[in-house]
C-alpha positions in Angstrom: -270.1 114.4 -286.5 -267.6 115.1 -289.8 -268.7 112.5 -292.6 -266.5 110.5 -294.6 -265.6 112.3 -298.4 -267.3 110.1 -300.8 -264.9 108.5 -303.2 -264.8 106.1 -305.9 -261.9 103.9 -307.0 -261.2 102.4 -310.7 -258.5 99.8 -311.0 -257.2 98.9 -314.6 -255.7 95.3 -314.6 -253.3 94.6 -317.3 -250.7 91.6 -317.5 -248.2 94.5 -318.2 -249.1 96.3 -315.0 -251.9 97.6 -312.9 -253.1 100.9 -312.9 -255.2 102.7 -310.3 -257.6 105.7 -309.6 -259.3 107.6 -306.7 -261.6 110.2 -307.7 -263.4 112.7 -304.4 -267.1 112.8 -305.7 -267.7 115.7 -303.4 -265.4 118.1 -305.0 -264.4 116.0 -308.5 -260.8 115.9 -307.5 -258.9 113.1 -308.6 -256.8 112.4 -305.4 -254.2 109.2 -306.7 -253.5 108.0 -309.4 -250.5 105.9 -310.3 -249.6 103.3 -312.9 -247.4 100.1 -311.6 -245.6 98.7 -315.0 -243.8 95.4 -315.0 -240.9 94.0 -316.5 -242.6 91.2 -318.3 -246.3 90.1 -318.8 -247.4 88.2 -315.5 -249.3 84.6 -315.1 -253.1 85.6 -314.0 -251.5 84.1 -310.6 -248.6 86.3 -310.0 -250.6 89.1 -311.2 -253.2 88.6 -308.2 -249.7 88.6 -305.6 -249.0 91.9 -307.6 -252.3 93.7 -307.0 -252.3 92.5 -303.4 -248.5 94.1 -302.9 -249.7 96.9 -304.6 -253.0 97.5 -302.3 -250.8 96.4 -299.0 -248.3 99.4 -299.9 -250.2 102.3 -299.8 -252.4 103.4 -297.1 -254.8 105.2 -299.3 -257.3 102.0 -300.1 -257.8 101.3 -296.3 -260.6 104.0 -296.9 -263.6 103.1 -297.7 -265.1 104.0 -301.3 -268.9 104.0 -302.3 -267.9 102.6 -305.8 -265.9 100.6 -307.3 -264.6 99.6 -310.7 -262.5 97.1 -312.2 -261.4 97.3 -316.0 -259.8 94.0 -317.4 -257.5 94.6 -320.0 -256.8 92.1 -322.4 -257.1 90.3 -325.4 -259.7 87.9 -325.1 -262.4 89.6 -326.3 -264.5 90.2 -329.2 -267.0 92.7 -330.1 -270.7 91.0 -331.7 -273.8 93.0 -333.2 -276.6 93.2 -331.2 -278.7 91.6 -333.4 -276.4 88.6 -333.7 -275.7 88.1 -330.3 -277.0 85.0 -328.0 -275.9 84.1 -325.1 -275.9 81.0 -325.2 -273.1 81.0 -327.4 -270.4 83.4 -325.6 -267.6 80.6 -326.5 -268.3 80.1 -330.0 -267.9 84.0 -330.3 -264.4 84.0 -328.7 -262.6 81.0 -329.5 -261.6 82.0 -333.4 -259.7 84.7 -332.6 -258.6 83.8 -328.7 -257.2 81.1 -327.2 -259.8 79.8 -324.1 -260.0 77.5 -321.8 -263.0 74.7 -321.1 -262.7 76.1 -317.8 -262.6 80.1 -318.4 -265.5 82.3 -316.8 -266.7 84.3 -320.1 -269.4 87.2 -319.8 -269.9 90.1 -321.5 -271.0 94.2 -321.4 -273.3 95.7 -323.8 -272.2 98.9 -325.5 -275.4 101.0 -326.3 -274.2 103.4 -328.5 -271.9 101.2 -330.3 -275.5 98.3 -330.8 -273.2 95.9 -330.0 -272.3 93.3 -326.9 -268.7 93.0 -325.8 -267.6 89.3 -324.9 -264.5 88.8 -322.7 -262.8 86.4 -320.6 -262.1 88.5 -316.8 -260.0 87.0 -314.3 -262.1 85.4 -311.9 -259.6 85.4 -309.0 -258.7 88.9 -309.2 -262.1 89.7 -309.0 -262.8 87.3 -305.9 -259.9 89.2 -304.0 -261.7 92.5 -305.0 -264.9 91.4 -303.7 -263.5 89.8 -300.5 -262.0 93.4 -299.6 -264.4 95.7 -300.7 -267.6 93.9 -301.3 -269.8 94.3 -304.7 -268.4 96.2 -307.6 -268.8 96.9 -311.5 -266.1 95.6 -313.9 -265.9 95.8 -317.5 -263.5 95.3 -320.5 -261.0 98.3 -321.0 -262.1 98.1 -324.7 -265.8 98.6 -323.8 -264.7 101.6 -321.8 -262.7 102.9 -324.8 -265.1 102.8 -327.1 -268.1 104.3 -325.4 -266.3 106.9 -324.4 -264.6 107.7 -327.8 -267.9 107.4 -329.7 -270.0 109.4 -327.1 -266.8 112.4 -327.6 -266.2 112.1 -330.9 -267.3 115.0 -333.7 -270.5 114.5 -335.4 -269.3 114.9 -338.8 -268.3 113.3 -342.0 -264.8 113.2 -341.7 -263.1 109.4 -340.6 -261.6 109.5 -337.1 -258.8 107.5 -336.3 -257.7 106.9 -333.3 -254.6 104.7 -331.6 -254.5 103.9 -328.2 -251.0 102.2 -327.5 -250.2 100.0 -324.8 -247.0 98.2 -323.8 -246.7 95.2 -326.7 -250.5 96.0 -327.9 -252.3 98.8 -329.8 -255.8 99.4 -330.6 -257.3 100.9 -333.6 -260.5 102.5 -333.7 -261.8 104.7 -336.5 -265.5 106.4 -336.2 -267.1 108.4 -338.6 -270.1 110.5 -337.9 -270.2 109.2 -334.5 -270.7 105.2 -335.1 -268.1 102.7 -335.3 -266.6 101.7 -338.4 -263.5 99.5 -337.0 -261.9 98.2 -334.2 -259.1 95.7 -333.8 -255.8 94.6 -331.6 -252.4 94.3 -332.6 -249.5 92.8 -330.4 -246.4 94.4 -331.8 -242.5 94.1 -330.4 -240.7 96.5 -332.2 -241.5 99.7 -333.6 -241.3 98.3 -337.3 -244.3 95.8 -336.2 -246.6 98.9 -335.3 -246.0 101.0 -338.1 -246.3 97.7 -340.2 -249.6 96.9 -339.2 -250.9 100.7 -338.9 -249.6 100.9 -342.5 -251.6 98.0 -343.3 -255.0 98.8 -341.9 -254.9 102.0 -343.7 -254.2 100.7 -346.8 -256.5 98.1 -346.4 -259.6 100.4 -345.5 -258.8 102.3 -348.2 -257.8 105.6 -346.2 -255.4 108.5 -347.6 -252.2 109.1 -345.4 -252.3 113.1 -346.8 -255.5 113.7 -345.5 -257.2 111.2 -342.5 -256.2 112.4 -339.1 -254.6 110.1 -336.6 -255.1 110.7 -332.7 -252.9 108.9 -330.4 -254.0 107.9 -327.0 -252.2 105.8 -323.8 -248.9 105.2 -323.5 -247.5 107.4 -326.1 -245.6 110.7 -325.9 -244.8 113.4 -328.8 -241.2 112.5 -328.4 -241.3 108.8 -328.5 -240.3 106.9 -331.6 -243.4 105.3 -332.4 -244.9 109.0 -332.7 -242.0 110.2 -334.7 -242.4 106.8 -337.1 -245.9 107.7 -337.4 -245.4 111.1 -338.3 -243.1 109.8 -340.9 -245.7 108.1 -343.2 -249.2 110.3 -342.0 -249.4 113.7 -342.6 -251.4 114.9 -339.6 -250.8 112.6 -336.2 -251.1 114.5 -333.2 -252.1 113.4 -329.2 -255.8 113.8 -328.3 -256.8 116.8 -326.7 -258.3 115.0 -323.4 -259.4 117.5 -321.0 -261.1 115.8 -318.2 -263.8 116.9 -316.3 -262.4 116.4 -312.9 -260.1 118.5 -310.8 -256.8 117.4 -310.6 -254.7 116.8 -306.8 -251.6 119.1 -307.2 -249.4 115.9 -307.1 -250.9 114.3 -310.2 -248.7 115.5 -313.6 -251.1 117.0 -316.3 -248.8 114.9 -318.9 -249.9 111.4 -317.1 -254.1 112.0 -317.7 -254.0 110.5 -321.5 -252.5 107.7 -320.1 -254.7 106.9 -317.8 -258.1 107.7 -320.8 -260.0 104.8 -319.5 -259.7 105.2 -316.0 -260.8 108.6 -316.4 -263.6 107.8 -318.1 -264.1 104.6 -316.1 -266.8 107.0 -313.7 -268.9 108.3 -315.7 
């Protein structure tokens, strides 16, 4: 009797759009991947009818998967040192710099080689309908995803590492220096002028030299879209990150879409 491939699926949630992953654990072959953008950001309600379209459209999650992972990506979050954290205390963390609810399910994910404990606000009925149709799974904030993965790649040397990961209306900045976090932070921008305002910014303010720190874009961000070619403008070295995953590839999937999709790549290791 043939056995059943085993697979694992990653889905990225984003009020922007949903993203998702299958990866064949028998060979390493990432078998789908595809990215479901939306117009405008979506209500935590219409954004469950959204993931349940999505799921009812293609044939491929009827299969069954030995893992799975969710990744919430949002806002509400905030990163607290190890030593400083309690749990008692997950609201007080997140309500000066988020807006929550009385009502809001708030837990957290430690990040070992950051010594730190990432609190965040998921969305409790997405991950209800996730259970309901495929039982128990992990899930985790995009940003804790991100940032174990950047550190864990990242050069161990003396030199400041910037790194940008744009999404639709947001962008993260994350700079590392001999492997160990020295900043992270969200931005919400709506034009191009916004982003390159509040890059410019942090720059300045961390006391950081345009001529000679490298910048590494990451997400939704191409060589030939204006946000790069602002960049480019005011630092002297930007360039994409050189993301070479360790999985296979299905012929169907485009090589250009992979640093797109950084933390659902990395979501299975």
């Amino acid at each position: 009797m043939k056995t059943q491939p085993v697979k694992d699926l990653s889905i990225q949630i984003h009020l922007n759009g949903l993203s998702f992953c299958i990866l064949n654990k028998e060979n390493a072959t990432v078998e789908f991947l595809k990215h479901v953008p939306f117009e405008k950001k979506e209500t935590p309600h219409e954004l469950l009818h959204r993931l349940k379209t999505a799921i009812d459209t293609h044939s491929v999650f009827e299969q069954s998967f030995q893992n799975v992972i969710c990744i919430f990506q949002n806002d509400l979050s905030c990163l607290v040192p190890k030593t400083l954290f309690d749990e008692a205390f997950l609201a007080d963390y997140l309500k000066f710099n988020a807006k929550i609810l009385k009502t809001d399910y708030i837990t957290f994910d430690e990040i070992s080689n950051v010594n730190a404990v990432n609190v965040y606000v998921p969305l409790v009925n997405i991950n209800n309908y996730l259970f309901d149709l495929f039982g128990s799974f992990v899930f985790k904030h995009s940003s804790t995803v991100l940032l174990e993965n950047l550190i864990y790649q990242a050069q161990s040397n003396q030199d400041t590492q910037f790194y940008v990961h744009v999404n639709a209306q947001s962008f993260e900045l994350i700079i590392i220096k001999n492997k160990e976090l020295q900043f992270y932070n969200t931005f919400q921008y709506h034009t191009k002028e916004d982003f390159i305002y509040y890059l410019l910014f942090t720059i300045e303010q961390l006391d950081l030299d345009v001529e000679t720190l490298k910048l590494w874009f990451l997400g939704e961000i191409r060589r030939e879209d204006d946000l790069f070619k602002l960049t480019y403008k005011y630092v002297r070295f930007v360039d994409l990150l050189d993301f070479k995953t360790e999985f296979k590839c299905d012929d169907t999937i485009e090589q250009s879409n992979l640093l797109q999709h950084y933390m659902l790549l990395n979501s299975f290791n």
